[in-house]
N, C-alpha and C positions, 0 to 999 in steps of 0.2 A: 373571588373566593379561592385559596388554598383548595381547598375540598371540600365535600359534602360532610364533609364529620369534624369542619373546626370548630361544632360547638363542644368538642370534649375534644379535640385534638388540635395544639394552637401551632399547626405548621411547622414544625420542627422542621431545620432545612440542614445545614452542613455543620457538623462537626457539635451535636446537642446543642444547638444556638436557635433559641426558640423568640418567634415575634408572637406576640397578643394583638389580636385586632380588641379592640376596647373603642364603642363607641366612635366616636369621627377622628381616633388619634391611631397611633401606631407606635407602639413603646419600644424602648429596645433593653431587652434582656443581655449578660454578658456572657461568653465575649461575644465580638463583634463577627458578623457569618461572615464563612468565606464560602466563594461559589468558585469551583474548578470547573469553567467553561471553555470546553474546546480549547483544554491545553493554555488556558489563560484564568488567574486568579486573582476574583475582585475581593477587598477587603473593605467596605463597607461600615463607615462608623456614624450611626445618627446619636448625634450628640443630645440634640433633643427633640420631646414628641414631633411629630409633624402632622400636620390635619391637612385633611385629606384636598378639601380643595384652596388649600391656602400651605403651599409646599413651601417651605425652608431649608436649606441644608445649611451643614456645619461646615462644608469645603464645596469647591467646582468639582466635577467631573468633566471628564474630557474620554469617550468611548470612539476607540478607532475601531471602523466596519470591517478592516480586514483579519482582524479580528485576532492578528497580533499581541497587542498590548494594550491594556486600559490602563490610564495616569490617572492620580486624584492631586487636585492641586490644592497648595495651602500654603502653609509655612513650610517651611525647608524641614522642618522637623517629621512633620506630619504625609509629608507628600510620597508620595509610597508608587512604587513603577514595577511590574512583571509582566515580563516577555515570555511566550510559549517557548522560545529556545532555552530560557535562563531556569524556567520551571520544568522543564523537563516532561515526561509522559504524565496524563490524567493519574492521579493518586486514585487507589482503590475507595470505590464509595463503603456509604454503610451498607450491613445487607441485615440479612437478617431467616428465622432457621426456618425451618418447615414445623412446628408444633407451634413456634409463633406466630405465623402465619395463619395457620388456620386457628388458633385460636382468637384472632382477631374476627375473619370470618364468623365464627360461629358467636363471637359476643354482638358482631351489628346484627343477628339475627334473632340473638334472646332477650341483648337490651334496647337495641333500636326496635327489633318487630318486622326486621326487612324482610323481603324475599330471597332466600336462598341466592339463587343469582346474581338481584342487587345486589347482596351483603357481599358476596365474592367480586363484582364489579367496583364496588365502594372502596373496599380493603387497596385491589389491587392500584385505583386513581390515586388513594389516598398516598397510599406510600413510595410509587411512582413520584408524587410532586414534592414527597419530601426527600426525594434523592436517595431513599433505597434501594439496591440492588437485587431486583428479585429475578436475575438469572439462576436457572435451578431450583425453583422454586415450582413444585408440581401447583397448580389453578384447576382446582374442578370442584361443579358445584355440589354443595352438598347433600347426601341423599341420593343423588346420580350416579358418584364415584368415588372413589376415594385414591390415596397414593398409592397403594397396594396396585391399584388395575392400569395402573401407568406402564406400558410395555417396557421403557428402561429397567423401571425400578424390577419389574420383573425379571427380568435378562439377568438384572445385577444380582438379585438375591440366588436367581437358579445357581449361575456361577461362581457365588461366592460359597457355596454348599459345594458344590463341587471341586471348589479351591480347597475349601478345609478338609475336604476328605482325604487326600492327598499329604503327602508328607513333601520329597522330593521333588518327586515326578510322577502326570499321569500316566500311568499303566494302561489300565483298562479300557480296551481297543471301544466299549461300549459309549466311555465317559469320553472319550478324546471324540468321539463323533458326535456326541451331545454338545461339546465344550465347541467346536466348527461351528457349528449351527448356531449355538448363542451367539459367538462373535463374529458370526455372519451378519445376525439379525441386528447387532450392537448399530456394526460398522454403516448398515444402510439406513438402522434409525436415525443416525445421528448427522447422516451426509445429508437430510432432508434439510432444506436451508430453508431459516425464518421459523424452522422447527420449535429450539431451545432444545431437540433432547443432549444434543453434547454438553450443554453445562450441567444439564440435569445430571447424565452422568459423571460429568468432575464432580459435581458438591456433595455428588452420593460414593467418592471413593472410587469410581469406575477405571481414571488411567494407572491407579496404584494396584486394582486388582486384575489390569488386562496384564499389566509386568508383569505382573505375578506370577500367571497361569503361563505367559510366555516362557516366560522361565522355566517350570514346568514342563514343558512342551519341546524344548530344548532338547536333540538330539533323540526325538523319538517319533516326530511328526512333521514332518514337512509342509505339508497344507496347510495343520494347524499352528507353524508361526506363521505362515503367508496371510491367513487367516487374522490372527492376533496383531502380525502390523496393520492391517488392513484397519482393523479396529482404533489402534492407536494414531494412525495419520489422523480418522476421521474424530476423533477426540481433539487431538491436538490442532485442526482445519477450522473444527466445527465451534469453537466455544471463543461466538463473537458478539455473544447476545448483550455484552456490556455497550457496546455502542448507543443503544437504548437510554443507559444511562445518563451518557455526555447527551443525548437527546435533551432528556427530562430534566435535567439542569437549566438548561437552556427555556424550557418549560415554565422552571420555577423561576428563574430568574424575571421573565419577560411576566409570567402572574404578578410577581410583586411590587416590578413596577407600573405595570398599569395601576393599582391599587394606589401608586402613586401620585403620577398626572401622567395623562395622556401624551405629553410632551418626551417625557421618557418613554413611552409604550412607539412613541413613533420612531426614535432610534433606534430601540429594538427591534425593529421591522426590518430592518434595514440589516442586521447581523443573518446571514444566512451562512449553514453549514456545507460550504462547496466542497467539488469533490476531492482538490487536494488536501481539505480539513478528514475529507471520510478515511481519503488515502491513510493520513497522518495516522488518525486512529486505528483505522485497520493494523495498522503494522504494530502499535502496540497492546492493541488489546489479549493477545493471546500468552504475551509473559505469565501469566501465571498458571497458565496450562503447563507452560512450557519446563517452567519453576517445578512442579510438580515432576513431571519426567526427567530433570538433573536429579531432584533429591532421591527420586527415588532410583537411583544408578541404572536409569536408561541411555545415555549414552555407550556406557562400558557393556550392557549386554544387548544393545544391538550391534556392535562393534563386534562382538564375540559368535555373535551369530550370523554376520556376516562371514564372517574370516573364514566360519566352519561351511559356509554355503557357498562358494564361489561359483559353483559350477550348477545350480539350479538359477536361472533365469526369476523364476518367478519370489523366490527367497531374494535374492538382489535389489529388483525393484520394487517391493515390499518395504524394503530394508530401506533404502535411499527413498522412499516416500515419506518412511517417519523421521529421518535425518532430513529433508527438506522442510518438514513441517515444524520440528524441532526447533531446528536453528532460524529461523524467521525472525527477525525481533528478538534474537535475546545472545549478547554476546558472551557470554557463559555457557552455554551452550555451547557458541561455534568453539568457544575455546575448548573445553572438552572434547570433544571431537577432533579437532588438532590435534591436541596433546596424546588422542590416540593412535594418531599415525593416519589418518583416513584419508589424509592425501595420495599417499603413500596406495594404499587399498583402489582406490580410484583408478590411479595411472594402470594397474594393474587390470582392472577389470575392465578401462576401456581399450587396451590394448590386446586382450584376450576378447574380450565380447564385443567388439566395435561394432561388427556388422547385425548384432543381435538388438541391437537399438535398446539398451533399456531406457527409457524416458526418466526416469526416475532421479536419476545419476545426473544428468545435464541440473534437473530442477536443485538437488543437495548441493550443487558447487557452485549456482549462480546463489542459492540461499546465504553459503559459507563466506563469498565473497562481498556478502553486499550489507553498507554499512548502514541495518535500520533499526536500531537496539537505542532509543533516542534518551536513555538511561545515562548513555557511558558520553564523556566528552572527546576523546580520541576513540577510535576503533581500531581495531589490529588487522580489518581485512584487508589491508593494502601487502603485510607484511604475510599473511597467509596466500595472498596471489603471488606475489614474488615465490612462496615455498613452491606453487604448484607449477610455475614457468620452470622452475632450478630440475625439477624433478624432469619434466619433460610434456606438462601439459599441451601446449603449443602445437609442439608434432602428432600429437594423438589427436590432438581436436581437427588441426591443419588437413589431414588423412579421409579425417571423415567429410571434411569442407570440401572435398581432389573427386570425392563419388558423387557430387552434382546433386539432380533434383532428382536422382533413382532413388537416394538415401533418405528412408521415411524420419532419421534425427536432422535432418541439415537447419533447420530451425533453429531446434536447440543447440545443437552442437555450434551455431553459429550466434547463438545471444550470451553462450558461457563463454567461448573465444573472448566476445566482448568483454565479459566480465572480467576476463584474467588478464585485457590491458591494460594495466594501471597505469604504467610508464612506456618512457618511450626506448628504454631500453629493449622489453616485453614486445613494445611495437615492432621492434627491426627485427625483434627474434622469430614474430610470426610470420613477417615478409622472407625473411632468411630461408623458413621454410616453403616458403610455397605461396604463403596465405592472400598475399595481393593479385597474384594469378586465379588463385582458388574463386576468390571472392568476385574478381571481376566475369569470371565465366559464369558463375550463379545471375550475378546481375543480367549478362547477355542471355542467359537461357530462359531465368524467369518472365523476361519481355518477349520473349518467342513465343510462351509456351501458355502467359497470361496470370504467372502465380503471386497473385500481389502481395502473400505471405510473405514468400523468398525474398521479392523485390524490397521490402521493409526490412527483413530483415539483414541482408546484404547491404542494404545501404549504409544501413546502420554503423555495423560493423566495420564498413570502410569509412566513415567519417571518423571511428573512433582511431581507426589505423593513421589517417592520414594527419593526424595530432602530432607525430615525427614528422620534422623537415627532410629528412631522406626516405621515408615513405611518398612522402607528397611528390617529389619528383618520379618516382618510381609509376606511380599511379598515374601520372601526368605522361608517362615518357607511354607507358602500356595501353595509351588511347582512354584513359578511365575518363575523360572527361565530356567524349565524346561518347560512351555509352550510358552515360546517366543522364544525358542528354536525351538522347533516344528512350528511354526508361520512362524518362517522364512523357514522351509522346504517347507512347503506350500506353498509358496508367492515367490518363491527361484528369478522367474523371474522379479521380481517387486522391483527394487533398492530402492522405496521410503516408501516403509513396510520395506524393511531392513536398512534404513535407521535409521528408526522410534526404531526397535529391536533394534540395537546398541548404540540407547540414552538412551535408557532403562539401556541396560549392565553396559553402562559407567556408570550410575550415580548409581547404584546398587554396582558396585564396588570402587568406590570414597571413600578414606578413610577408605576401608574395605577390609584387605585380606582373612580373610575369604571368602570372596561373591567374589573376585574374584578366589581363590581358584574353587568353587565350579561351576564359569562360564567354564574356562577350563574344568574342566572337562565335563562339559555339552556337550561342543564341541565349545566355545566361539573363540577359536583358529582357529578351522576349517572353521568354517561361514566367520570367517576375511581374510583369506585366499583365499575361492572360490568366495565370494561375490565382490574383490576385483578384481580378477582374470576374474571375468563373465562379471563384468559391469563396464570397466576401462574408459568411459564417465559419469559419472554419479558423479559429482563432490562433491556435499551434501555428498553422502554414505559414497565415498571412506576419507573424512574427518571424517566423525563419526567411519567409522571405524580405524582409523588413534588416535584417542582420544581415542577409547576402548580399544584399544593397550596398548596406554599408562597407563594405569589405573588399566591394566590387570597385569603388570611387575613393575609400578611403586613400589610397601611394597610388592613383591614375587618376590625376583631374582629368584627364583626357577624354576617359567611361560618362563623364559629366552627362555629358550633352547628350551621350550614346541614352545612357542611362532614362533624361529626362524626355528624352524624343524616339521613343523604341518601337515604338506604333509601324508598322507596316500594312493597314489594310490595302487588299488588291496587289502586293508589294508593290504598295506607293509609299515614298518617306511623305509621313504628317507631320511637319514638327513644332507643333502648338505642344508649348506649355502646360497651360491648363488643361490639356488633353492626354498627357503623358503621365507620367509617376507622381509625381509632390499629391494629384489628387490622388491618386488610389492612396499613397502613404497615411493621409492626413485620415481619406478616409475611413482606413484599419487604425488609428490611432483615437479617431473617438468613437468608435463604437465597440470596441474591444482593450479593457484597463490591459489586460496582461501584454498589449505590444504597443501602451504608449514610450516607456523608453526606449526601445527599437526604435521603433517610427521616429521618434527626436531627434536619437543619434545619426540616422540613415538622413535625414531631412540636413541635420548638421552639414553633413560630409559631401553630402551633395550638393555643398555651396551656398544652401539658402540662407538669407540671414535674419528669415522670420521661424527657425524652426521648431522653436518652442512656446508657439502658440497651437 
């Protein structure tokens, strides 16, 4: 069943394309639905009825599980192919208002006879499965509550009376202390997560009225812009309740065909939304928050208000929290913000405030840098990180890298470092500075000290560095091979430091036998071995380790044997075969999809000539 209510409501699903269940057939109305699943768009054509348990189609399907692309086969004419890369981000579903809403409510209650509750449970299944969008949409039963007693919608109306009272600017020391408090209470309603009040407050006006009042607030209240961004990150953070959406699609889709045949209801089974599908969405779901705060010229007046705030700490990281949350997912955005110089603003601020840690600032330039706006087919962060290298990011970030594990940013200061290496020009410019010493004395402190944070995050950062062939020697020359070595001894239990170590390895040894030479010997063989051996759920590692392999034996047939016989129990050489690597590879290779090509190629290189079984 679609829903409890298809006997007066015949499933409407995407785009007003309605099926009739009619006795044992299933008709199709035009045009033909289409379902926006998980960033993949089925087009769907029943040419004619089909009964139910005597299924016919007009063409093949063919449903790939990773959930990439569905194909429908036929004639060349007919046969129709989309990719999540080629379709771009989920297109906006339908939604639908808040007087609609409850009017539907309040009709299963006068014409159906429901219970209050039921009627609001029925409304909400029903339009849920028809692909509705009812993020922002206040649900309460009737007779209980109403949208009025919804604490947003209260907030919203105090402050919008308080907005209009106001010409300018608030004045009155009375109303600016009321006005704090509301966008206190805003910013912690809406930070509740699984909540929905951030969308409630988008669909009710709320981030055009917090600009607003900011604006307002401007040059008379300190707190209360601190306050007002506070509000606006958590606006722009909070309003992710459409992921629901691409849920319930996924909902409807798999109702309709089991109504089908079970045959399709079992491939269905088999699509599941993993979590770099949620990743995916995450990153797009909040463009139209974000939309909303370009139109409404929040980049130029937070820009404005920083520029006039340099020197209050808590106005700054305020400021670069909603400039982080801003630019997420939406390159219009980051380009506005460019274009207002806020690179420019940054180097400044972190060369004046370095030691003041604003956190907020590392999150805006790894946001500004990072290309997840799945809208646009080129992205200009590349060109935006070359702006902030030319300016002098490097040495500001390099400086705070030089203060070790005292410095409560070295995290951040050292995953934006990463961010601003795009090339390998960038790369030498940060060893130039310092940054390979910087980075390797974090690795050795963090193994001292036990900070498996640091440890991740250093590593990192040096694998992206040692991406230059004159980095790599430099790292090699400064014993770096021999402390990530040790790193991982210390962290032995932590798959995701070792992890981190064997992207290091790998890319140190990439087109360099020497360096892989010189990892074997280290014991690059043996960490692949027991790391592999220790943490065989651990699917990330056991791939990287699966690449290091390869990388290790790739220009050293020599590593071969090393490689395949690395076992030292007791330090005794075992050198059984089947006791050494090919098993652990093959291992990771069918029980984990995401490191069967690793595995293959590592198996390749390593001489074997069954390695694609």
């Amino acid at each position: 069943m679609i829903g409890s209510t298809t006997s007066r409501m015949f499933g409407q699903l995407s785009g007003g394309t309605y099926f009739q269940r009619k006795h044992s057939e299933m008709v199709k109305s035009d045009p033909a639905p289409q379902f926006d699943l998980l960033n993949s768009r089925f087009d769907i054509d029943l040419v004619k009825p089909l009964e139910l348990k005597k299924v016919t189609f007009s063409s093949n399907f063919k449903f790939d599980t990773s959930l990439s692309s569905v194909v429908f086969f036929g004639s060349p004419a007919e046969q129709k192919t989309a990719t999540a890369a080629e379709m771009g981000p989920p297109k906006s579903g339908r939604s639908i208002s808040q007087q609609a809403f409850d009017e539907m409510v309040k009709e299963n209650i006068d014409d159906l006879g429901m219970d209050p509750s039921d009627a609001l449970q029925d409304a909400i299944e029903t339009l849920t499965l028809q692909g509705v969008d009812l993020s922002g949409i206040v649900t309460c039963v009737p007779g209980e509550g109403s949208v009025k007693d919804n604490p947003v919608i209260q907030s919203l109306d105090r402050l919008k009376q308080l907005n209009s009272d106001s010409t300018d600017r608030i004045g009155d020391q009375n109303d600016v202390d009321e006005v704090i408090v509301l966008l206190d209470k805003l910013a912690d309603l809406c930070s509740i997560e699984g909540s929905g009040n951030a969308a409630i407050a988008m669909k009710n006006g709320g981030l055009e009225l917090v600009c607003s009042v900011c604006l307002k607030l401007r040059g008379g209240s300190d707190r209360g812009l601190v306050s007002a961004f506070e509000a606006i990150a958590s606006l722009l953070h909070g309003h992710v309740d459409s992921v629901d959406r691409n849920i319930a699609v996924a909902v409807i889709l798999r109702s309709f065909v089991s109504e089908l045949c079970n045959l399709m209801l079992a491939v269905l089974n088999s699509l599941v939304l993993t979590q770099s599908k949620r990743h995916y969405i995450g990153n797009t779901i909040n463009v139209q928050s974000s939309e909303t705060f370009q139109k409404n010229g929040g980049p130029k007046m937070v820009m404005g208000i920083l520029n006039d705030g340099t020197q209050n700490l808590k106005i700054l990281n305020g400021g670069f929290s909603v400039v982080a949350a801003a630019a997420t997912g939406n390159e219009i955005v980051k380009e506005s913000f460019m274009d207002l110089k806020i690179d420019e603003l940054m180097i400044q601020i972190l060369r004046t405030h370095g030691k003041g840690c604003i956190h907020s600032i590392y999150d805006a330039i790894q946001a500004l840098l990072t290309p997840d706006d799945n809208r646009v087919v080129a992205s200009q962060v590349y060109g935006y990180a070359r702006r902030f290298a030319k300016i002098g990011i490097a040495e500001a970030l390099v400086d705070l890298l030089k203060e070790g594990l005292s410095s409560p940013c070295l995290v951040s200061a050292t995953m934006t470092l990463k961010a601003v290496a795009v090339n390998d020009e960038i790369c030498r410019s940060i060893a130039a500075s310092g940054g390979v010493d910087a980075v390797l004395r974090c690795i050795g402190d963090s193994g001292e000290q036990g900070n498996k944070i640091v440890a991740r995050a250093a590593c990192s950062l040096l694998s992206k560095l040692a991406g230059s062939d004159t980095n790599k020697s430099a790292i090699i020359e400064k014993g770096g091979m021999d402390r990530i070595i040790k790193l991982s001894a210390r962290f032995f239990d932590d798959p995701s430091v070792l992890q981190e170590v064997m992207s290091v390895i790998c890319v140190l040894s990439l087109r360099s036998p020497d360096n892989a030479t010189r990892a074997i010997e280290a014991g690059a063989g043996d960490l692949a071995i027991q790391a592999m051996q220790r943490h065989p759920g651990a699917h990330q590692m056991q791939k990287s380790a699966c690449m290091m392999i390869r990388n290790l034996v790739a220009r050293n047939p020599e590593n071969r044997q090393d490689c395949l016989c690395m076992i030292r129990p007791h330090s005794l050489l075992t050198l059984l075969l089947n006791n050494g690597i090919e098993k652990i590879i093959r291992k990771a290779k069918e029980n984990h999809t995401s490191c069967k090509d690793a595995a293959t190629d590592a198996l390749r290189d390593l001489g074997l000539d069954n390695y694609n079984l």
